[in-house]
C-alpha positions, 0 to 999 in steps of 0.5 A, a space after each residue: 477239468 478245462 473247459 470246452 468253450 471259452 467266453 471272450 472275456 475268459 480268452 481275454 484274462 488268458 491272453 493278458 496273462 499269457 503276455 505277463 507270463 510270456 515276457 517273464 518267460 522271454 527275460 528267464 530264457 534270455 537270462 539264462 542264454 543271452 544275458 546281454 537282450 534288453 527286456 521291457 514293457 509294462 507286462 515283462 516288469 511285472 513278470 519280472 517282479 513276480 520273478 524276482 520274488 519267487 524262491 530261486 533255489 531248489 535242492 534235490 532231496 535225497 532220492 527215495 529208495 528201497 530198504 534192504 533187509 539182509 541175511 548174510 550176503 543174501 537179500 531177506 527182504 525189500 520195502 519201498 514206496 519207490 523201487 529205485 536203483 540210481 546208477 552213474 553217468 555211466 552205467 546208463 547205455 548212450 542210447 537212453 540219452 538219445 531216446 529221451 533228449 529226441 523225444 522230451 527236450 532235442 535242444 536241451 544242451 542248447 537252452 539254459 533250463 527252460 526251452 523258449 520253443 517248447 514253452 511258448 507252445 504249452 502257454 499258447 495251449 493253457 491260453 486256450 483253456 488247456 492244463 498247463 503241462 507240456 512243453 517243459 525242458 527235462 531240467 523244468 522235468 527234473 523241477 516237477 519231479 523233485 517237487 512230486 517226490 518232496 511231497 509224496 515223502 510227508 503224504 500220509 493217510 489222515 483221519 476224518 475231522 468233525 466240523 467246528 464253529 471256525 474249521 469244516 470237516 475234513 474228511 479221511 484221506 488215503 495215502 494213494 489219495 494223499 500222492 495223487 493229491 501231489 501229483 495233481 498240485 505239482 502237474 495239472 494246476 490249471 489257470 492262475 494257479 497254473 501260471 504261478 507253478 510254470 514260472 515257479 518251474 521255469 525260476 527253478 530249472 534255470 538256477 538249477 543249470 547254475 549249479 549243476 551240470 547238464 550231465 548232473 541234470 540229465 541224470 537226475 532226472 532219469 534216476 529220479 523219474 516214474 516209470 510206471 507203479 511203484 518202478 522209479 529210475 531208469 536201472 529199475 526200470 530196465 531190470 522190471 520190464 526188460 530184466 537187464 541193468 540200464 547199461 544193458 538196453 537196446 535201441 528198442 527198449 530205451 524208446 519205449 522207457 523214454 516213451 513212458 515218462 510222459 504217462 508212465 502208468 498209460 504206457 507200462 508193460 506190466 499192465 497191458 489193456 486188452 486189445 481189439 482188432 480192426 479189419 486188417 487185423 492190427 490191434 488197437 485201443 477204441 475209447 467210450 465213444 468207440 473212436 480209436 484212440 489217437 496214439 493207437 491210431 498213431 501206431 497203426 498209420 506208422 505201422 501201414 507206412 512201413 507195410 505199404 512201403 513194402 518194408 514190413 510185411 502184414 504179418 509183421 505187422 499185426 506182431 508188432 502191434 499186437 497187445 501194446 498198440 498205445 506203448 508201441 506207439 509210443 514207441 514209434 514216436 520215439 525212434 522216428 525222433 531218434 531218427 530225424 535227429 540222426 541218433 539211428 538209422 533208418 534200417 534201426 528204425 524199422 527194425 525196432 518198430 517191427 519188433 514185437 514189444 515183449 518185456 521181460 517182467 521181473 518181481 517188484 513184490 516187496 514185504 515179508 511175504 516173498 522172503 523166506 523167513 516171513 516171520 523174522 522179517 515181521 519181527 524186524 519190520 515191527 521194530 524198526 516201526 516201534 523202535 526210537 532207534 529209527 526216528 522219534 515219531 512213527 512217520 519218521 520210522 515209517 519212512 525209514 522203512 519205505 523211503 530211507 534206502 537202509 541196508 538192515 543187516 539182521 541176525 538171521 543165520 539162513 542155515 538155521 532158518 532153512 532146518 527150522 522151517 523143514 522141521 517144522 513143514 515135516 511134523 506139523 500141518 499148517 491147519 487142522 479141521 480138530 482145532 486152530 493148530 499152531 507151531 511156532 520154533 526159535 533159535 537164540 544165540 545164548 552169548 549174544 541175544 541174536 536170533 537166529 531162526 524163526 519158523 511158524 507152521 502157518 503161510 504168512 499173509 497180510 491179508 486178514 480176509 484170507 486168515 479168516 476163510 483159510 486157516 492155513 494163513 496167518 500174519 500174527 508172529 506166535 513167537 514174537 508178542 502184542 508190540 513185535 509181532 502181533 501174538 499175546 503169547 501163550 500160557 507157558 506150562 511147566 517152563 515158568 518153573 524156571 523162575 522158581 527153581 532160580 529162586 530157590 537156589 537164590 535163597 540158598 536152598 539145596 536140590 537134594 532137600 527132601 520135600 512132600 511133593 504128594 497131591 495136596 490142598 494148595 498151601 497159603 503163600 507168601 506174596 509179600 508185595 501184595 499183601 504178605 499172602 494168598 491162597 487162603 481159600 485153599 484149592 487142588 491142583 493136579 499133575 500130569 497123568 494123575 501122578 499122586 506125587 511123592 517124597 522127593 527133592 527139587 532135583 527129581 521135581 524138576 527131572 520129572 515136572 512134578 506140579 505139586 513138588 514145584 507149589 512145595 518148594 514155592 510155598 517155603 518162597 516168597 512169590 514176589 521174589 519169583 516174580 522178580 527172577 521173571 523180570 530180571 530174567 526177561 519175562 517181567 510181562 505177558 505178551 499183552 504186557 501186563 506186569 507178572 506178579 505171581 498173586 496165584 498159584 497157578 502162575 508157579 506152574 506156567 497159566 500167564 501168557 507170555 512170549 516164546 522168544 522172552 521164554 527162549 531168552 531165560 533159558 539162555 539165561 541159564 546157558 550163558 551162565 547167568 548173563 541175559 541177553 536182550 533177543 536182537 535181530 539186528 547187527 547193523 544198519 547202514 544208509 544209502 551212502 554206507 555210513 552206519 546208523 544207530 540201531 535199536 539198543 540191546 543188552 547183555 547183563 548179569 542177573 544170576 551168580 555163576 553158581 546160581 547158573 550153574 546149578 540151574 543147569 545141572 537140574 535142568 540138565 536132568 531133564 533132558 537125560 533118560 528118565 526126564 520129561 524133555 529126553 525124547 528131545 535130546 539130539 543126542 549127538 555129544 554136545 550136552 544140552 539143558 531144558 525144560 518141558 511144558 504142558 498147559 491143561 493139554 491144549 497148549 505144548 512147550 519144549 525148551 532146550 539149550 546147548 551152551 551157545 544156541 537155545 531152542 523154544 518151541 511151543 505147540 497148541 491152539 493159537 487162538 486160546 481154544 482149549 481143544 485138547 493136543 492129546 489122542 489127537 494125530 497128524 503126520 505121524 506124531 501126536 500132536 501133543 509130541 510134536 514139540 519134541 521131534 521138532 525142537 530135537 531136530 533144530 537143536 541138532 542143527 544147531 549143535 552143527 553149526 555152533 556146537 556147545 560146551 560142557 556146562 561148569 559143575 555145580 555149587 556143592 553148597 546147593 547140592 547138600 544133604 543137610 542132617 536134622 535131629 529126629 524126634 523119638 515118638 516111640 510109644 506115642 500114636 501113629 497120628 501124633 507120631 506122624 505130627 510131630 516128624 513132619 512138623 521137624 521137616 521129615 516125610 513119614 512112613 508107615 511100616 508093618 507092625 513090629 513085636 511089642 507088648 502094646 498093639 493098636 496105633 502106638 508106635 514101638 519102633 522108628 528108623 532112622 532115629 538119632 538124625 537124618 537129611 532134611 526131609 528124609 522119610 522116617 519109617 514108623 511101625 506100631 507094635 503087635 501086641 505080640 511082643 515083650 521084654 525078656 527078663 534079666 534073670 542072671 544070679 537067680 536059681 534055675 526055678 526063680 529065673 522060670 518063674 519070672 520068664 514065664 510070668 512074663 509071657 515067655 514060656 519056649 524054655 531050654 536049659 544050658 548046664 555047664 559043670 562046676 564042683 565049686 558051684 552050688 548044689 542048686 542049679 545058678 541062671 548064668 545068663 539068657 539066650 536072648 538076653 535080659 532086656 531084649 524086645 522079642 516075640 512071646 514065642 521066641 524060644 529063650 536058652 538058660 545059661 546054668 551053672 551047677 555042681 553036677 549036672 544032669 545026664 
C-alpha cells in the first residue's frame, strides 16, 4: 500500500532513482526511435548497465485457451481457466482498434515499444510514493500480460508447512490466492522492486517491436488480455457481454471493452454494483466515506454537458447512466478520446454516450454440470486428470484440461445419450424418501470398447453441500468406479456367474450335463491359489423366491438364475480359475480395486462390488466372440493448431475361443427368450440379443443385455450400500425392483435401431453333449444304499412307487434306466410291495404237479387251457403258462395253464 506522506529523505531515494530509471528509460525510447541521440551522465550509465543485464528476450507462450469435449459436431462440454477465442487481424471491427489505441496508447505507432510521454508520467507518480503502474505503451501492456499469464499457467494451490529449524512455515495457499499472487508481482510492485519490473517491461517491449509487428503486437495484446472473470481476449469478450464475434462490435461497445482493460473486474457487465440516485436522478456509485466516487462522478459531469448543451435530454440522461454509472464512464472517457483523435464524430459520440449500456450476457458456465451427458463428461474428465496420455505428473494433466486448448472428441453417440436419459427420467425417480434410490444405464459398443451412453437417475452437481441436503443430486458416477468416477461399484448378483459359465465351457464341460442343483449345504471348494480349498465350515445358501432347486443342466441354470445349480457347477471348478476369467474378461477388481480372488462362495453368485461399465465390458465380451475391448471414451484429441495428440490407450484382445463364446451366448441367450429370468427385457424387435439378470439380497438389481454389436447394463439398488429392500416397493408404476427391465429393454431397442445386430454363430456341439454312463444295477439293495451308490456314479435319484415283488420294505425291486444313461440323468428306484412274486416254469409236468407248485407259490387265480391230442397222454401234460414261467407278477394275477390231453373235457 503506498504511503500518504513522504519524509524528505523517502522523496529524496525516490528522486535519485527516478533520474537512473528516467535516463535508462530516455536511452531505451531513444534506442528504439532515435538511435543516433548520444546519452550520458553518471545516472544514465548505470541505468544503462542494469539495461544491459537484464534479459532482453521474451517469448509469448502459448495463449491459454478452453478445452473442448466433443460428440459429433456438437459441444458436450468447456473447461478453461481462461475463456478465450483468438481471431485474426482481421475478424476483429477496425473500431476496437481505434477505441483502445485512443484510450490506452494514441502514439503507439509512433514510439518504438515504450512511450516516453507516458512513462515519465507514471515515474513522476511512483516518485511520489504512488505504485508503479500506468503509463505503460500496449507493447509493455502486452509484456505485463504474457508475464501474468506465464505465472497464473504453474499457480497452483500448495499445502500448509510446519516450521523447521532452517525453513518457517508456509501456510496453505489457494489457487485464487496463488493468481492474485501473480497479478500482484507483475502489477502493483511498489519502489525498488517497482523500478526493477518497469525497466524489465520497458527492455521487454522495445525487443518485442524488434521481432514482431505493430499489427502482430496490437493483436496479441487484445487476443491475450482480461476482460473481467475468467473472459479473456476480445472475441470472448464481445460474445459474453454483447453475444456478437469481435468483427461484429459497435462504436459503443468496442468503448466499453476498450474501457475494461484498465480494471477488467471494476468495469465488467455481468456484475454490476447496485446504484444509488443523486438528486437529478442520475445514478451513481458513493465510496466508504460517502464521496461519489470519482469515475461515477466523471460520467455524471459528462453526462450534464451534453444535457446542458440541450443535446440529451433529462430522461436520457438518467437511461444512459443508470445501473453502470462506473462502466458507462468508462466508457465516455473512451469515445471523448475516440473523438479528439478524429477516429468518431461528434454526432457518434453522443449517440453512444446516450446509449443506455445494455449487454447481452452469454454463458460462461463450463464443467459437466451444463452439458447434457454430466455423467460421461465426469468419466472422461476423470481420465484425461488420471491418464499418462495427458501429461506425466497431474499438474501437467490439469492444464491440459483448463489451459491446453484440447479438441477431445469423445465416443459419446447423443442419439444413444438422449434414449438413455429418457428411459430412465420415465421409470425412475431421481430420490425416494424409502431408501438412497439409484440407477444408472450404459451403452458399450461390443467391437470397439466405445461408450456410448451413460445415463444416471441422480442431477449432477459438484457441490457436496447440495448431495448431503437433497437426495436427488449426486456428483458420484454409479457406472463408472473409485479412479473414474467416484463410485465403488455395486455387488453384482447373478451377473458374475458369467465367469463360471465361461469356466465351465473352458474345461470343456457340457450345457446339457445333468447336475443336482437341490438346495443344499454349500460344498468345499477348490481354490487352488489359496490354499487348494475353502468352504470347510459348510453353510446354505438360498435361491431367489424360496425355489427348492432341482435336477437339471447348466443350460436351464443359467435360463432361470438358479444359485444353487451355478455353486454345483462351481464345485467341480477350480475357483481361482474363475477368478481369472474375471480378470482376462475385464472385472479382475472391485470398484475400490481390490484384487477378486473368489475365496468364498458368495463371490460365485455375484457379493463383490464391481463397476457397471467392467460388467458391460464382459458381456461384450461374449457378443463380440470372445474379443474384449477395454471401455474407451475417447477417439481423438487434437490441440489448439489441429495436430493430433496421444490418447489414453485402450485394447481389444482375445480372451476366449470363438466356440467358447459362442456357446456362452447360446446359453445366455436362453435368458432373454420366454421362460427366462431377462425375458421382460427383450426388445423383441428381431435383432437377437444375450443377457443375464442379477439380484443382490433384494437391495441392489442388474439387467445385462447384448446384441452383437451394443451392449447394455443397467443396475437398479440403494447407492449408498443400504440394504433397504427393492421388492413391494413402487414408483412411477413399476416396482422398483423391475425397474432394470423397462429400462434397459427400452435402451437396448434404441440401440437395436441405430446399430442393429447379427445372428449370433451356433454353438460348439462338443459342449452341448449328452455324455452316457454306466448305471449301477441296485435292484435288491435299500433305497438309502441304492441312492449312494447312483449318485455316487454322477446320476440324480428318484423314488418311485412300489412295485410288485415278493420283498416289501425299502429294498429296491426295480430301476429305470438300467444299462446306461446321460450324465447326470434321474434314475428312478421303486422298492417292492411284498405283494409280488415269480410265476413257476411248470412247462413238462402233469396238470396236478404244475398246480401244485403254482400254488405253493402264492399264485392260487388258476384257469385251464386243454388242447386235444390222441398221441398225448391220458394224463393232462402243462404245455405252458399265461404269464409264463419266471415272469415277476403279482400274487393275485390270474395265471392260464397251457394242457395238452388225449381227450379233454367237455
Amino acid at each position: 500500500m503506498p504511503e500518504n506522506k513522504r519524509t524528505a529523505s523517502g522523496a529524496l531515494g525516490g528522486i535519485v532513482g527516478l533520474v537512473g530509471l528516467s535516463a535508462a528509460a530516455g536511452v531505451l525510447v531513444t534506442a528504439a526511435v532515435t538511435p543516433a541521440i548520444a546519452v550520458s551522465g553518471l545516472a544514465a550509465s548505470s541505468a544503462i548497465t542494469i539495461f544491459d543485464n537484464m534479459p532482453s528476450y521474451l517469448e509469448p507462450d502459448r495463449l491459454m485457451l478452453p478445452t473442448t469435449l466433443m460428440a459429433g459436431d456438437q459441444v458436450l462440454a468447456k473447461f478453461y481457466d481462461q475463456n478465450r477465442s483468438p481471431v485474426t487481424f482481421t475478424q476483429v471491427n477496425t473500431v476496437m482498434y481505434d477505441a483502445v489505441l485512443s484510450s490506452e496508447d494514441p502514439r503507439y505507432y509512433q514510439h518504438g515499444g515504450v512511450d516516453l510521454i507516458g512513462t515519465t508520467r507514471a515515474l513522476l507518480s511512483n516518485a511520489a510514493g504512488n505504485d508503479t503502474q500506468g503509463g505503460s505503451s500496449i507493447s509493455q501492456q502486452y509484456v505485463k500480460n504474457v508475464l501474468v499469464q506465464r505465472c497464473e499457467r504453474d499457480a497452483r494451490a500448495t499445502e500448509a508447512t510446519e516450521a523447521t529449524d532452517t525453513s518457517p512455515a508456509m501456510p496453505a495457499m489457494t489457487r485464487d490466492e496463488a493468481l492474485q499472487a501473480c497479478a500482484e508481482e507483475a502489477i502493483t510492485a511498489s519502489g525498488v522492486e517497482g523500478y526493477q519490473r518497469k525497466l524489465q517491461e520497458m527492455r521487454y517491449a522495445v525487443q518485442l517491436e524488434k521481432q514482431y509487428t505493430k499489427d502482430e503486437i496490437l493483436l496479441g495484446y487484445l487476443n491475450i488480455a482480461n476482460f473481467g472473470g475468467v473472459t479473456y481476449g476480445i472475441d470472448a469478450a464481445a460474445k459474453r457481454y454483447f453475444n456478437v464475434s469481435a468483427a461484429d462490435l459497435n462504436i459503443g461497445q468496442a468503448a466499453i471493452l476498450a474501457g475494461m482493460v484498465q480494471n477488467p473486474n471494476r468495469f465488467r457487465l455481468d456484475l454490476p454494483e447496485g446504484s444509488i440516485y443523486d438528486a437529478d436522478g442520475v445514478a451513481y456509485n458513493k465510496q466508504a466515506d460517502g464521496s461519489i466516487d470519482d469515475v461515477a462522478q466523471g460520467t455524471i459531469q459528462a453526462l450534464y454537458t451534453l444535457r446542458d448543451n440541450g443535446e440529451i435530454t433529462q430522461d436520457q440522461l438518467v437511461a444512459a447512466a443508470d445501473a453502470y454509472s462506473e462502466t458507462k464512464g468508462r466508457q465516455l472517457y473512451v469515445l471523448s478520446r475516440m473523438e479528439e483523435d478524429g477516429k468518431i464524430t461528434h454526432e457518434q459520440y453522443v449517440q453512444y454516450a446516450l446509449e443506455p449500456i445494455s449487454p447481452s450476457l452469454t454463458s460462461t458456465e463450463q464443467g459437466c454440470g451444463v452439458s447434457q451427458a454430466p455423467y460421461f463428461c465426469q468419466l472422461v474428465v476423470a481420465t484425461i486428470l488420471s491418464d499418462p496420455a495427458f501429461g506425466a505428473e497431474p499438474d501437467d494433466r490439469l492444464r491440459a484440461l483448463r489451459q491446453d486448448g484440447l479438441t477431445v472428441q469423445t465416443t459419446l453417440d447423443l442419439r444413444m445419450q438422449e434414449a438413455a436419459q429418457n428411459a430412465m427420467n420415465d421409470v425412475v425417480p431421481a430420490s425416494d424418501d424409502r431408501l438412497r434410490l439409484g440407477s444408472t444405464a450404459l451403452s458399450l459398443e461390443a467391437k470397439t470398447g466405445r461408450l456410448l451412453a451413460v445415463a444416471q437417475n441422480t442431477r449432477f452437481t459438484q457441490d457436496p453441500t447440495q448431495a448431503e441436503s437433497d437426495p436427488s443430486y449426486s456428483s458420484i458416477v454409479f457406472a463408472g468406479d473409485s479412479d473414474i468416477g467416484g463410485s465403488i461399484g455395486f455387488s453384482a448378483g447373478s451377473t458374475f456367474k458369467l465367469f463360471t459359465l465361461v469356466d465351465w465351457l473352458e474345461k470343456g464341460r457340457s450345457l446339457n450335463e445333468q447336475l443336482n442343483g437341490r438346495l443344499q449345504p454349500v460344498p468345499n471348494m477348490k481354490n487352488s491359489c489359496q490354499g487348494d480349498w475353502i468352504n470347510t465350515t459348510r453353510y446354505q445358501i438360498n435361491n431367489f423366491d424360496e425355489n427348492p432347486g432341482y435336477y437339471g443342466t447348466p443350460l436351464r441354470f443359467t435360463r432361470e438364475s438358479l444359485n444353487t445349480g451355478y455353486l454345483t457347477m462351481a464345485a467341480q471348478l477350480d475357483l481361482c480359475d474363475i477368478a481369472k476369467v474375471a480378470k482376462k474378461m475385464g472385472v479382475g477388481t472391485t470398484g475400490n480395486g481390490k484384487e477378486i480372488t473368489m475365496s468364498v462362495a458368495n463371490q460365485i453368485i455375484g457379493s463383490d462390488n464391481v463397476s457397471p461399465l467392467a460388467m458391460a465390458g464382459a458381456f461384450a465380451t461374449v457378443a463380440n466372440g470372445g474379443s474384449h475391448c477395454q471401455p474407451k471414451l475417447i477417439d481423438k484429441v487434437t490441440d489448439a493448431d489441429g495436430a493430433e495428440r496421444p490418447i489414453p490407450e485402450r485394447t481389444c484382445e482375445t480372451v476366449l475361443t470363438p466356440e467358447v463364446a459362442a456357446t456362452a451366448a447360446f446359453a445366455l441367450q436362453g435368458v432373454m427368450d420366454s421362460g427366462g429370468t431377462g425375458a421382460t427385457a427383450n426388445p423383441r424387435d428381431g435383432t437377437p440379443v444375450l443377457g443375464k439378470t442379477g439380484t443382490h439380497e433384494a437391495h441392489e438389481t442388474w439387467m445385462i443385455e447384448s446384441s452383437s454389436n451394443v451392449t447394455t447394463a443397467v443396475w437398479v439398488g440403494n447407492w449408498d450400500g443400504g440394504q433397504e429392500t427393492l421388492f413391494r416397493k413402487y414408483a412411477n408404476g413399476y416396482q422398483l425392483s423391475d425397474m432394470r427391465y423397462a429400462v434397459a429393454r427400452q435402451l437396448q431397442s434404441a440401440a437395436d435401431e441405430f446399430y442393429g445386430g447379427d445372428r449370433f454363430p451356433n454353438p460348439a456341439q462338443n459342449l452341448l453333449r449328452v455324455q452316457l454312463r454306466d448305471v449301477p444295477n441296485v435292484v435288491g439293495r435299500s433305497i438309502d444304499d441304492a441312492r449312494s451308490a447312483l449318485q455316487g456314479a454322477g446320476f440324480s435319484v428318484t423314488v418311485g412307487s412300489p412295485v410288485d415283488a415278493e420283498f416289501g420294505g425299502d429294498r429296491v425291486a426295480a430301476q429305470d434306466p438300467s444299462g446306461s444313461a446321460p450324465a447326470g440323468a434321474s434314475i428312478t428306484i421303486s422298492p417292492g410291495n411284498g405283494q409280488g412274486g415269480t410265476v413257476p416254469d411248470v412247462t413238462g409236468r402233469d396238470y396236478n404237479a404244475a398246480q401244485a407248485a403254482l400254488r405253493s407259490a402264492g399264485f392260487t387265480n388258476l384257469s385251464v387251457n386243454c388242447t386235444t391230442d390222441a398221441a398225448a397222454p391220458e394224463e393232462a401234460r402243462v404245455t405252458g403258462t399265461n404269464p409264463s414261467g419266471g415272469t415277476a407278477a403279482n400274487k393275485g394275477t390270474a395265471i392260464v395253464l397251457e394242457v395238452v390231453k388225449k381227450q379233454c373235457q367237455q
